[in-house]
PDB file of N, CA, C and O in Angstrom:
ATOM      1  N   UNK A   1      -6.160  70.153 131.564  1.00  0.00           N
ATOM      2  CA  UNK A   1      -4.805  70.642 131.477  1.00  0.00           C
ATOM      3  C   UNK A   1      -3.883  69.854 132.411  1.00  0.00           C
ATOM      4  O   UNK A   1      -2.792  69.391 132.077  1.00  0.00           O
ATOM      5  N   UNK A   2      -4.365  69.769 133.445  1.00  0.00           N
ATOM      6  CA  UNK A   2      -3.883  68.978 134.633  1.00  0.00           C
ATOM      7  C   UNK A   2      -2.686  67.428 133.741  1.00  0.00           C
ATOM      8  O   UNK A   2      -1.552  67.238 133.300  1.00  0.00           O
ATOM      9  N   UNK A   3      -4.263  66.588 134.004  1.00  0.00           N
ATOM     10  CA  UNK A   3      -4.478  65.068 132.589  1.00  0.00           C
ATOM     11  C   UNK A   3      -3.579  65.253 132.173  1.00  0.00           C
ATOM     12  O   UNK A   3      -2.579  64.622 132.516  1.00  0.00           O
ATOM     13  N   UNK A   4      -3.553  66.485 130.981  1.00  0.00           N
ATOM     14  CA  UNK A   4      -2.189  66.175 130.041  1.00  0.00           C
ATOM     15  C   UNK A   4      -1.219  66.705 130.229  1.00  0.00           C
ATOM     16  O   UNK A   4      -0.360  66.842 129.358  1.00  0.00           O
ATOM     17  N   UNK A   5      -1.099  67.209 131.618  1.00  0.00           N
ATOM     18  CA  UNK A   5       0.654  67.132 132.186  1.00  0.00           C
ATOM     19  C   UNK A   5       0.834  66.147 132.586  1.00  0.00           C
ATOM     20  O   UNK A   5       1.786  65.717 131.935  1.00  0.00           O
ATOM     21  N   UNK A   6       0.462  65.244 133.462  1.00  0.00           N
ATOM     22  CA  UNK A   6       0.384  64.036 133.945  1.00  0.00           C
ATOM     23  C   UNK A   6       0.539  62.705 132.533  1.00  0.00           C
ATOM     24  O   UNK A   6       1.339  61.781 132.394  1.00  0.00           O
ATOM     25  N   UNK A   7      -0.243  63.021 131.964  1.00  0.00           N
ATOM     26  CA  UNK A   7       0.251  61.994 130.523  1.00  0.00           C
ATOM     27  C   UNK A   7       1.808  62.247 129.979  1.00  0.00           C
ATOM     28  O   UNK A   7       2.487  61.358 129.466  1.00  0.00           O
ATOM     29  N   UNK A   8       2.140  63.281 130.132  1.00  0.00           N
ATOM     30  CA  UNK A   8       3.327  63.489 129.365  1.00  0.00           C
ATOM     31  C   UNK A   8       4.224  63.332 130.502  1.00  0.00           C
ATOM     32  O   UNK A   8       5.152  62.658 130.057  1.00  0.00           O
ATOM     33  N   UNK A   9       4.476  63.614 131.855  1.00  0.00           N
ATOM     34  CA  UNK A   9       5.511  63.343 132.540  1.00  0.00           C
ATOM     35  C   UNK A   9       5.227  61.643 132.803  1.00  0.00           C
ATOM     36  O   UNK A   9       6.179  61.016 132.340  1.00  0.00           O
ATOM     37  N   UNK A  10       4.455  60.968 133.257  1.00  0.00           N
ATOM     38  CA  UNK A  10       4.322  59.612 133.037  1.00  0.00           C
ATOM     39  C   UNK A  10       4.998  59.145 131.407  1.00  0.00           C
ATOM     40  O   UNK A  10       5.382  57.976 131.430  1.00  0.00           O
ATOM     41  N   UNK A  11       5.143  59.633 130.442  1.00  0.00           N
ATOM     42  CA  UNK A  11       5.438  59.059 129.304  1.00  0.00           C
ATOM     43  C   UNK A  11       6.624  59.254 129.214  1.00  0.00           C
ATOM     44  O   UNK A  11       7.445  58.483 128.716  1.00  0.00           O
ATOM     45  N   UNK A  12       6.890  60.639 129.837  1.00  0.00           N
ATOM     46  CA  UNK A  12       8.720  60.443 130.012  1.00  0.00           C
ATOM     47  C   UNK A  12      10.007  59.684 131.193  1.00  0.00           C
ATOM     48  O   UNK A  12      11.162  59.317 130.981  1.00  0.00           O
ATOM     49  N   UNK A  13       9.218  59.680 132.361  1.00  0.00           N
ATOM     50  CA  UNK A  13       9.528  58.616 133.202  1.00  0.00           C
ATOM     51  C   UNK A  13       9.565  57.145 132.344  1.00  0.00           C
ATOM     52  O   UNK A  13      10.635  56.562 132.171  1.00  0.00           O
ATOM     53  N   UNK A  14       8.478  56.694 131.909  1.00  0.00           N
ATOM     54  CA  UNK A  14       8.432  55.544 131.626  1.00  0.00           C
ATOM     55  C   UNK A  14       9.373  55.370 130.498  1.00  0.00           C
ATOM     56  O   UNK A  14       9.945  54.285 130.396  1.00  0.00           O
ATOM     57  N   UNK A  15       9.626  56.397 129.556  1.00  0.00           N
ATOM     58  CA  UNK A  15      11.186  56.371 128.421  1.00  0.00           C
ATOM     59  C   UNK A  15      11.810  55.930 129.150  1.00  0.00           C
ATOM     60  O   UNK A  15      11.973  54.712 129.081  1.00  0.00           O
ATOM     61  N   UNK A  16      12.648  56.890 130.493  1.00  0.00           N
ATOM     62  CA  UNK A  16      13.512  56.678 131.030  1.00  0.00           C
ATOM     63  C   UNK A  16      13.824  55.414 132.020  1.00  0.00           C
ATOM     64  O   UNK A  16      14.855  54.744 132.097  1.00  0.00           O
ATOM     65  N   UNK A  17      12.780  55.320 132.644  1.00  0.00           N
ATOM     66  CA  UNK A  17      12.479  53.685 133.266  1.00  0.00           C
ATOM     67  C   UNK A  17      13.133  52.659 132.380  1.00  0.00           C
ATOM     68  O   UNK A  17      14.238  52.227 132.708  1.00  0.00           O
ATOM     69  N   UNK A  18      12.483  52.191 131.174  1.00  0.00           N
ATOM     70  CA  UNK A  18      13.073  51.409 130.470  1.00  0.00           C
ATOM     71  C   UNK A  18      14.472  51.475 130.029  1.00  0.00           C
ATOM     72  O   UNK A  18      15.231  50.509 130.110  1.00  0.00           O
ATOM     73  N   UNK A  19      14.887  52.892 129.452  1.00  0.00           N
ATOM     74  CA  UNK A  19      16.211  52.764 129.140  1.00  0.00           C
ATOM     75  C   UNK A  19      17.390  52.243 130.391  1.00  0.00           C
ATOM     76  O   UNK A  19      18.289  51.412 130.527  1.00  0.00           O
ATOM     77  N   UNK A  20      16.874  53.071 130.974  1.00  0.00           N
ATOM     78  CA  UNK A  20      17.807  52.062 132.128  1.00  0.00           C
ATOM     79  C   UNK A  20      17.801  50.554 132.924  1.00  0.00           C
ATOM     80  O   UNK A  20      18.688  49.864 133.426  1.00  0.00           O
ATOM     81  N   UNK A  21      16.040  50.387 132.741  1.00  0.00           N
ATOM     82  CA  UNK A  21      16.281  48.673 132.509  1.00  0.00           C
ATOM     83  C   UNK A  21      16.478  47.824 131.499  1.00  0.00           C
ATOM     84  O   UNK A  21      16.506  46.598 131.604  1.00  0.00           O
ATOM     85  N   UNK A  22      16.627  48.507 130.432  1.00  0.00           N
ATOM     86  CA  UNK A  22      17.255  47.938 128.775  1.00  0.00           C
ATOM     87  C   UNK A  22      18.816  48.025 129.486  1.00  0.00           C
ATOM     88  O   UNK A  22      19.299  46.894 129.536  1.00  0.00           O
ATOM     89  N   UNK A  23      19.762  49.109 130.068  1.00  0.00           N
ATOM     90  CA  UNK A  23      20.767  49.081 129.674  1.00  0.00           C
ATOM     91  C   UNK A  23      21.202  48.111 130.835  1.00  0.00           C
ATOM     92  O   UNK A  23      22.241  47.503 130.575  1.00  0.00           O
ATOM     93  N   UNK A  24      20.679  47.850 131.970  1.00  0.00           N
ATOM     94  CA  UNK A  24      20.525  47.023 132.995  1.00  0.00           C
ATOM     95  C   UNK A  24      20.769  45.212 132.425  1.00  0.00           C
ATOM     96  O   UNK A  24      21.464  44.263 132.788  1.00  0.00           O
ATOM     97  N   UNK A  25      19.979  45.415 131.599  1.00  0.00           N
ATOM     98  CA  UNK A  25      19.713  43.969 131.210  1.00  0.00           C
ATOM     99  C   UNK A  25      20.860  43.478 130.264  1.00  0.00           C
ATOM    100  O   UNK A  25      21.442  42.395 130.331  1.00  0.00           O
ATOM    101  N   UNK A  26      21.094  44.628 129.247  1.00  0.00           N
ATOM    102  CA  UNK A  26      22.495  44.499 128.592  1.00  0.00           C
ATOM    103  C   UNK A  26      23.829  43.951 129.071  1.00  0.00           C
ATOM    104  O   UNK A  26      24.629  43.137 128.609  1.00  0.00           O
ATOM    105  N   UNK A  27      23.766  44.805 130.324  1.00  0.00           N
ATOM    106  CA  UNK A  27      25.076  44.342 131.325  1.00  0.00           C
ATOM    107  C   UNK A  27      25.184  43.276 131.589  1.00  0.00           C
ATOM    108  O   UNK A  27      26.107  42.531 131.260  1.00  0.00           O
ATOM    109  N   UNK A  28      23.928  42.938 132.458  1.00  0.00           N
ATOM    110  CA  UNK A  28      24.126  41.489 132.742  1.00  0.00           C
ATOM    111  C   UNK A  28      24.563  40.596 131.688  1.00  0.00           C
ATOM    112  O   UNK A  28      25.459  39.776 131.894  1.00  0.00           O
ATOM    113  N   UNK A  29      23.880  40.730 130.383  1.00  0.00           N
ATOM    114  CA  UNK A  29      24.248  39.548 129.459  1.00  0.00           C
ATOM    115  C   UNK A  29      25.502  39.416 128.849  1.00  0.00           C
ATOM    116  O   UNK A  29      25.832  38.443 128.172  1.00  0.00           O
ATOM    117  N   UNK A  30      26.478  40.774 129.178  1.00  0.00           N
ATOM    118  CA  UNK A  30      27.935  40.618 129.082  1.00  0.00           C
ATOM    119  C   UNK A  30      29.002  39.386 129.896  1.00  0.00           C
ATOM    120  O   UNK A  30      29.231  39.081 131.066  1.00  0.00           O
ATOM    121  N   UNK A  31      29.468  38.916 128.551  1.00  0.00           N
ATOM    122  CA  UNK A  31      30.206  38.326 129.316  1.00  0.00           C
ATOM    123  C   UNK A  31      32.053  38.801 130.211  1.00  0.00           C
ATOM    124  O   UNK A  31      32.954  39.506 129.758  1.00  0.00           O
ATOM    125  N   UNK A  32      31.991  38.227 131.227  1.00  0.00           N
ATOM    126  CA  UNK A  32      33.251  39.013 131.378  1.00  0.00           C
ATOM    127  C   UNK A  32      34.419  39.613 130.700  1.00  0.00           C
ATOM    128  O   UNK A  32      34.946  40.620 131.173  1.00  0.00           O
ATOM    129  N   UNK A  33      34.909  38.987 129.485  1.00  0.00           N
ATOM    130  CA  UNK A  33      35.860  39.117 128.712  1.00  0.00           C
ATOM    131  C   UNK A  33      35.317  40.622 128.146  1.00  0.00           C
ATOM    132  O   UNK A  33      36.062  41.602 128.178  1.00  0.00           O
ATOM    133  N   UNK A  34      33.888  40.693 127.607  1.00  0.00           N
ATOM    134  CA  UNK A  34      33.273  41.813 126.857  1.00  0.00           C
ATOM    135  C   UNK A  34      33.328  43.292 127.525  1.00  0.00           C
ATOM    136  O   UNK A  34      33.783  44.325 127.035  1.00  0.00           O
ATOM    137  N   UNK A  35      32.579  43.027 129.104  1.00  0.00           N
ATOM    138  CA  UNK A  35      32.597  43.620 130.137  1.00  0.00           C
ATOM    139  C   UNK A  35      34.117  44.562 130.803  1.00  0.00           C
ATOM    140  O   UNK A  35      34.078  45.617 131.435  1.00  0.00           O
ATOM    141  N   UNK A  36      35.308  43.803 130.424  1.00  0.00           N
ATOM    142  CA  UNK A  36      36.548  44.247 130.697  1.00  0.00           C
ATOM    143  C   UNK A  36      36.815  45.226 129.257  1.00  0.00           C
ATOM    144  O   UNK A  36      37.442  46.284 129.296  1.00  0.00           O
ATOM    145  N   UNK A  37      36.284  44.718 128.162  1.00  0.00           N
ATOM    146  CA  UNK A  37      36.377  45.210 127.097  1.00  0.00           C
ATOM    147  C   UNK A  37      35.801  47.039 126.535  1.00  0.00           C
ATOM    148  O   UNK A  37      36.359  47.941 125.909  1.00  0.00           O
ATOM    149  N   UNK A  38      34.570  46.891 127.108  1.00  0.00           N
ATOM    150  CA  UNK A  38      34.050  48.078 126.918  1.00  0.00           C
ATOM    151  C   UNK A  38      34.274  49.130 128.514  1.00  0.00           C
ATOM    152  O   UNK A  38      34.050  50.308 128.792  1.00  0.00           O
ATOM    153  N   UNK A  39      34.759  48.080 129.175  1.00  0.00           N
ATOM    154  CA  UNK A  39      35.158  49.349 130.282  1.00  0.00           C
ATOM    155  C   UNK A  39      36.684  50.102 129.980  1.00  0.00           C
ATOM    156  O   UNK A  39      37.081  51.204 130.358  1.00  0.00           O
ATOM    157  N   UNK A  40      37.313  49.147 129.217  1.00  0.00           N
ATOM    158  CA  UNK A  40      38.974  49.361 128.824  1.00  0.00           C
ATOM    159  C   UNK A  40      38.363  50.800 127.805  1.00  0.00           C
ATOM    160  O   UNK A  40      38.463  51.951 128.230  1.00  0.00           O
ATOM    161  N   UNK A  41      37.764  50.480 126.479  1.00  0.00           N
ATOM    162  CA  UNK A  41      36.944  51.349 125.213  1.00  0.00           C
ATOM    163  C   UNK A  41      36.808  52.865 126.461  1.00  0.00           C
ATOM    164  O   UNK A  41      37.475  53.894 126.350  1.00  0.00           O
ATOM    165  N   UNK A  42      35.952  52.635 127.379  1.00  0.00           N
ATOM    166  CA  UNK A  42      35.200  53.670 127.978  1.00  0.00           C
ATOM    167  C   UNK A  42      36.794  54.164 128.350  1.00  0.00           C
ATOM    168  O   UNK A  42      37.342  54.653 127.362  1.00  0.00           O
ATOM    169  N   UNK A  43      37.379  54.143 129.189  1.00  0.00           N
ATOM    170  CA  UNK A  43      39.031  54.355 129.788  1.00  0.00           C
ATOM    171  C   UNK A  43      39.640  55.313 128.321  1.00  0.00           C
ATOM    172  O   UNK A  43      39.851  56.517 128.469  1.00  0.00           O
ATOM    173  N   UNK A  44      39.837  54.763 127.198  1.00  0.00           N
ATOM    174  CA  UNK A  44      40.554  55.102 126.107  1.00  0.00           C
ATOM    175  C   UNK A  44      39.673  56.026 125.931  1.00  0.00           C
ATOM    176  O   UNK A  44      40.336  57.061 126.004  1.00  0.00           O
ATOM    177  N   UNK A  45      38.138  56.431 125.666  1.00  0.00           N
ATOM    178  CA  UNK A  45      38.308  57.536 125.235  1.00  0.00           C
ATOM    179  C   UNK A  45      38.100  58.434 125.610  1.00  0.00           C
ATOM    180  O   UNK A  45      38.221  59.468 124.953  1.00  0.00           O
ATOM    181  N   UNK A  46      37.593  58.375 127.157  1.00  0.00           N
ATOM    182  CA  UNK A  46      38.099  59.503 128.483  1.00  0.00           C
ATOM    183  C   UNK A  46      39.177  59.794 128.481  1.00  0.00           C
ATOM    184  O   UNK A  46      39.259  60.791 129.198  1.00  0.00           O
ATOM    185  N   UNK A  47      40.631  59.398 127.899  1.00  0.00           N
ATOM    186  CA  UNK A  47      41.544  59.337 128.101  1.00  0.00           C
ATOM    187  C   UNK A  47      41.816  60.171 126.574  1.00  0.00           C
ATOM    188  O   UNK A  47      41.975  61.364 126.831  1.00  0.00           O
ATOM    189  N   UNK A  48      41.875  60.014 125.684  1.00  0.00           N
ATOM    190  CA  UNK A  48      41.900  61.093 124.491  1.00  0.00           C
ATOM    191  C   UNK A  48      40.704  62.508 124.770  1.00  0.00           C
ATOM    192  O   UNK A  48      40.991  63.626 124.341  1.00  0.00           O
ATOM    193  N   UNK A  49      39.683  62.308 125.359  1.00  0.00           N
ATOM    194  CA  UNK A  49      39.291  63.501 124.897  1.00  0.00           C
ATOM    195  C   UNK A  49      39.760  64.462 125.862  1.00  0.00           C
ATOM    196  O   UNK A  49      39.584  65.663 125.660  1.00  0.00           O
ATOM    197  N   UNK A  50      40.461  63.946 127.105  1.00  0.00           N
ATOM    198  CA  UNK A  50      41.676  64.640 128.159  1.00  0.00           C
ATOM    199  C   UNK A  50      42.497  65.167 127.393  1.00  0.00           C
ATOM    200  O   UNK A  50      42.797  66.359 127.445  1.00  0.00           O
ATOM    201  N   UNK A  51      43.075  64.146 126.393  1.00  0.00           N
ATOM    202  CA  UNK A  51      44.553  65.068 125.851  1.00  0.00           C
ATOM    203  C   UNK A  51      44.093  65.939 124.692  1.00  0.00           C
ATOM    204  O   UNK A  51      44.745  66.982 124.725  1.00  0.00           O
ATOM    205  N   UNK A  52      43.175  65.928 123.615  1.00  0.00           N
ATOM    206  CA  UNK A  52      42.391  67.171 123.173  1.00  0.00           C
ATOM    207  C   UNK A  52      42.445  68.149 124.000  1.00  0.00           C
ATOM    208  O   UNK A  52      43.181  69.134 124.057  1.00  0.00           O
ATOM    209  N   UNK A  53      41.143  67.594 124.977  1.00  0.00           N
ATOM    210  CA  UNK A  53      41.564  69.423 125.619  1.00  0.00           C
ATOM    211  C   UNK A  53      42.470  69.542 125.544  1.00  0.00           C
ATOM    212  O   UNK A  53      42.841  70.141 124.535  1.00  0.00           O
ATOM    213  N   UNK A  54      43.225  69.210 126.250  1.00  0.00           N
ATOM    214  CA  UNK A  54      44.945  69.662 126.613  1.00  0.00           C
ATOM    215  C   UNK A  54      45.697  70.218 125.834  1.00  0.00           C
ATOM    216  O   UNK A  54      46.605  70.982 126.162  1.00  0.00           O
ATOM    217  N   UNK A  55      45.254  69.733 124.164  1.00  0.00           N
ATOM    218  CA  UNK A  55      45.996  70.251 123.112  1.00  0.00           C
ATOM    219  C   UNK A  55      45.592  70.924 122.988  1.00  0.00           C
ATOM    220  O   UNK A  55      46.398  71.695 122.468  1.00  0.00           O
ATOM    221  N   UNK A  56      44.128  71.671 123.154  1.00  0.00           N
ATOM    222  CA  UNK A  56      43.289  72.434 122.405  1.00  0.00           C
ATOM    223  C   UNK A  56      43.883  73.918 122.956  1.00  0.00           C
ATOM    224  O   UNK A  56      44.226  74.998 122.475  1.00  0.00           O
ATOM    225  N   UNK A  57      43.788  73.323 124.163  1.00  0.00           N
ATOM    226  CA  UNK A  57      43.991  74.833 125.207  1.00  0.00           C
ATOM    227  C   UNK A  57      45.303  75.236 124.957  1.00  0.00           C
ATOM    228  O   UNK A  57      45.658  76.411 124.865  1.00  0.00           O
ATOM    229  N   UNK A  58      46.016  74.264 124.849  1.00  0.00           N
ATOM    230  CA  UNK A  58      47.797  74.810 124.360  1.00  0.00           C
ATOM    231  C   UNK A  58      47.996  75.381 123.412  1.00  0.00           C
ATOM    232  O   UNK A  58      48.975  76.124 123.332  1.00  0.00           O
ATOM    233  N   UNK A  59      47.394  75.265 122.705  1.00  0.00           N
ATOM    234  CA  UNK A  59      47.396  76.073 121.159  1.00  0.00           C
ATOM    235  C   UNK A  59      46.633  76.745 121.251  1.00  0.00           C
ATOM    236  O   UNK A  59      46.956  77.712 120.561  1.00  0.00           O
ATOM    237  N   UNK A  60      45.536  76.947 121.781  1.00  0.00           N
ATOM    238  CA  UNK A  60      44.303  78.363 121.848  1.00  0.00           C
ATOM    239  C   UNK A  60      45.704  79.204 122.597  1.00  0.00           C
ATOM    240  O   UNK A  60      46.267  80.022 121.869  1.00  0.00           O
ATOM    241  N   UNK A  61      46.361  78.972 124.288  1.00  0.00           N
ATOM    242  CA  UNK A  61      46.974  79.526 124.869  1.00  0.00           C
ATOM    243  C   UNK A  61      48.302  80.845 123.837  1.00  0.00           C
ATOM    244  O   UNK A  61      48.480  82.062 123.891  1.00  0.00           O
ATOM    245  N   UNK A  62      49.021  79.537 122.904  1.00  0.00           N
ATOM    246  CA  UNK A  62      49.595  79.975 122.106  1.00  0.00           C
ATOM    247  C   UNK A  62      49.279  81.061 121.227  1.00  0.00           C
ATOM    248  O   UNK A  62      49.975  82.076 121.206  1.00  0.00           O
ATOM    249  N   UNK A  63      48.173  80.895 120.427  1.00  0.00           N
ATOM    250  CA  UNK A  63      47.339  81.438 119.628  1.00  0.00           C
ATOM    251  C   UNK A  63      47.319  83.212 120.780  1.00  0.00           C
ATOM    252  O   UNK A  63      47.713  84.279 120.309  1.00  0.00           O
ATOM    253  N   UNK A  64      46.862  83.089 122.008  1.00  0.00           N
ATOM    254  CA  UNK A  64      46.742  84.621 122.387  1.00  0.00           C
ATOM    255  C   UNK A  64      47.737  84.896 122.719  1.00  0.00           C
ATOM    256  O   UNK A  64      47.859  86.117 122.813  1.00  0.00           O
ATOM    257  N   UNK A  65      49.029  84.067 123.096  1.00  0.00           N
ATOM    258  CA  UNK A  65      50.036  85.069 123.390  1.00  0.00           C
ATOM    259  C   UNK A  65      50.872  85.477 121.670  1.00  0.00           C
ATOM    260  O   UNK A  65      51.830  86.245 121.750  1.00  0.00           O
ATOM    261  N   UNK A  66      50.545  85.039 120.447  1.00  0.00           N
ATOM    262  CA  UNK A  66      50.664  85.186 119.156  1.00  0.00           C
ATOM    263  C   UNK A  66      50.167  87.065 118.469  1.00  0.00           C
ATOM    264  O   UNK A  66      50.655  88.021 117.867  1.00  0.00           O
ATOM    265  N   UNK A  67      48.723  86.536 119.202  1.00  0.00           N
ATOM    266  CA  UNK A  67      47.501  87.588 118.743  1.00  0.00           C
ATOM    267  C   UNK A  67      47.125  87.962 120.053  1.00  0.00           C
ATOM    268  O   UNK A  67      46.440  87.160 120.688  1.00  0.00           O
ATOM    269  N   UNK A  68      47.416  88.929 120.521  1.00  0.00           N
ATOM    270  CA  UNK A  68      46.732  89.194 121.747  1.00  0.00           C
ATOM    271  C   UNK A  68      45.695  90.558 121.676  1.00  0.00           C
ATOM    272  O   UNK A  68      45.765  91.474 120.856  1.00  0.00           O
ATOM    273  N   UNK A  69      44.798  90.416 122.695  1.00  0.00           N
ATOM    274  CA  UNK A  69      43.768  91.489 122.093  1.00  0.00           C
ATOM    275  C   UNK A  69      42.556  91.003 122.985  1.00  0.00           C
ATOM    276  O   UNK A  69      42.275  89.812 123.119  1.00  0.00           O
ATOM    277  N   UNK A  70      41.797  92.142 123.641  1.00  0.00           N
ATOM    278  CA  UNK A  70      40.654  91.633 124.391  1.00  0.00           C
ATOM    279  C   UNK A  70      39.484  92.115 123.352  1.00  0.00           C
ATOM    280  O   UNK A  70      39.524  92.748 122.297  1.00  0.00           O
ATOM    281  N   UNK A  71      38.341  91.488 124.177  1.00  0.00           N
ATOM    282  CA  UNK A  71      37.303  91.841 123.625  1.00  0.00           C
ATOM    283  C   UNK A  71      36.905  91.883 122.115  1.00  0.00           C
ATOM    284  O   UNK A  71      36.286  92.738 121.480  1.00  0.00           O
ATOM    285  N   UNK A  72      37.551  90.483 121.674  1.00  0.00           N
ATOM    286  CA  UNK A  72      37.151  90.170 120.164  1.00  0.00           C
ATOM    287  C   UNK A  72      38.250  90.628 118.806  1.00  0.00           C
ATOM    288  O   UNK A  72      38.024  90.294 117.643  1.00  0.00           O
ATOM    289  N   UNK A  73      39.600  91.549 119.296  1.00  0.00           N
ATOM    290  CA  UNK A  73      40.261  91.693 118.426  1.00  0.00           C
ATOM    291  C   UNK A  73      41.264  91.078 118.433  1.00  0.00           C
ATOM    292  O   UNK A  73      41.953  90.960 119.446  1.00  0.00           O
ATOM    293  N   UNK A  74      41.531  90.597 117.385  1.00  0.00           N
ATOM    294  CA  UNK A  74      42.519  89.392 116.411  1.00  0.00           C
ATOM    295  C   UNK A  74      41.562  88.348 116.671  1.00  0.00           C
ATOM    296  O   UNK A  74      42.178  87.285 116.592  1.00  0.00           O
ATOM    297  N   UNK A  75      40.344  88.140 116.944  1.00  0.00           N
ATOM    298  CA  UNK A  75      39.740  86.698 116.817  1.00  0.00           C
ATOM    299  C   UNK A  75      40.040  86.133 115.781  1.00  0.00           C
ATOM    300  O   UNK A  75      40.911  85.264 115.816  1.00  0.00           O
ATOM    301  N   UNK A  76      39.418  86.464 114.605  1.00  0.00           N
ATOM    302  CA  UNK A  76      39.633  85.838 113.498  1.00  0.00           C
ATOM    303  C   UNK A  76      41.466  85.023 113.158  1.00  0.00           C
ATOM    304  O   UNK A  76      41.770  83.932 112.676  1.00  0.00           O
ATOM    305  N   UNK A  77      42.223  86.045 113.623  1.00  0.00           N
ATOM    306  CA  UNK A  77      43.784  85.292 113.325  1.00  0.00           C
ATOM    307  C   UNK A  77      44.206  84.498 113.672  1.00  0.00           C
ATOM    308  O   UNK A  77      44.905  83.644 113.126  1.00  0.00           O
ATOM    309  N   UNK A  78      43.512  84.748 115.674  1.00  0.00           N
ATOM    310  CA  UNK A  78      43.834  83.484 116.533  1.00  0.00           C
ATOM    311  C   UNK A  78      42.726  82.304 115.988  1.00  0.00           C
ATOM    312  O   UNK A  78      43.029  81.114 115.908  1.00  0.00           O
ATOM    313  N   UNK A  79      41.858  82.660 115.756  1.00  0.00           N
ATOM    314  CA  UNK A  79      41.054  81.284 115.097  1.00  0.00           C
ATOM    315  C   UNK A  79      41.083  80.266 113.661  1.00  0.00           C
ATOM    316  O   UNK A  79      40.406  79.305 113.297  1.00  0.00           O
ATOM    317  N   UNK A  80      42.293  81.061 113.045  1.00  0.00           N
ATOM    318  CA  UNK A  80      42.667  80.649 111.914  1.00  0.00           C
ATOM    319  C   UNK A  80      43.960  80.002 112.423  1.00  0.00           C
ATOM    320  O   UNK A  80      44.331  78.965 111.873  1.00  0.00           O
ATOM    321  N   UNK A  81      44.751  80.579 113.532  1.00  0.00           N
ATOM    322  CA  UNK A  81      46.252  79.937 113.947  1.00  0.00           C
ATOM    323  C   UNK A  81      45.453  78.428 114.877  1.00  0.00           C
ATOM    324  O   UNK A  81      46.122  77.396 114.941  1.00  0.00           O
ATOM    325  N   UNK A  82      44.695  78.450 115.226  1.00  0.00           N
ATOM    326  CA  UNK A  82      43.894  77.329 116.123  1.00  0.00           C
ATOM    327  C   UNK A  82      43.664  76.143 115.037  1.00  0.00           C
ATOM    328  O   UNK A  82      44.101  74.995 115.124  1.00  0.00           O
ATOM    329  N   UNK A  83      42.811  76.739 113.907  1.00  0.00           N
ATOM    330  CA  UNK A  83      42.297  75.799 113.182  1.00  0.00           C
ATOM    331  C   UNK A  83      43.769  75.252 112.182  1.00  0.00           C
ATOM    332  O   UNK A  83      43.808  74.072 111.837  1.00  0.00           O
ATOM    333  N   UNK A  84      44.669  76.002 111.869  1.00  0.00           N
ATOM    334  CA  UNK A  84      45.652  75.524 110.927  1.00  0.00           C
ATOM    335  C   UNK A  84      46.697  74.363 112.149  1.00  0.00           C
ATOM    336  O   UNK A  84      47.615  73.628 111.785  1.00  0.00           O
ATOM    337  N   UNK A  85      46.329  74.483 113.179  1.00  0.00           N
ATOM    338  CA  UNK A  85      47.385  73.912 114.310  1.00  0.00           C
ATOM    339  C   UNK A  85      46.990  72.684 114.718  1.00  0.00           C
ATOM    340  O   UNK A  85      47.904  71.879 114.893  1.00  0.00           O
ATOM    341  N   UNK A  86      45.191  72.086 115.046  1.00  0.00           N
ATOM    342  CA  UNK A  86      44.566  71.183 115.112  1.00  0.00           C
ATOM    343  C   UNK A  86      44.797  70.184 114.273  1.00  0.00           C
ATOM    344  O   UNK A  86      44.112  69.163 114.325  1.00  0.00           O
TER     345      UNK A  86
END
């Protein structure tokens, strides 16, 4: 029982080992131009899924001062005013 805990956490280290010296090795072979490129990509879409939320919550916000109600009543209205607003 021991053995085959030991086989299986060794097999998942070693996944993870590699993926990060796969993604290691990737980097390096970027060239700078590429490197500025996918860090700009990474920037843009940290940067939209910021303003989602932002929208999301503004219109959920909207949505309860619309339908207000604790504990599950008007869900359905506010979740139909959410989804028609998205």
């Amino acid at each position: 029982m021991l053995t085959l805990f030991f086989i299986i956490l060794s097999a998942i280290v070693l996944f993870y080992l590699s993926a990060i010296v796969t993604g290691i090795v990737k980097a390096f072979r970027l060239t700078p131009e590429e490197q500025k490129e996918l860090l700009e990509n990474r920037r843009m879409e940290k940067k939209q899924r910021r303003e989602s939320k932002r929208l999301y919550r503004s219109i959920e916000s909207r949505a309860y001062e619309k339908y207000p109600g604790l504990f599950g009543f008007n869900y359905d209205k506010r979740k139909k005013y959410i989804d028609k607003h998205l």
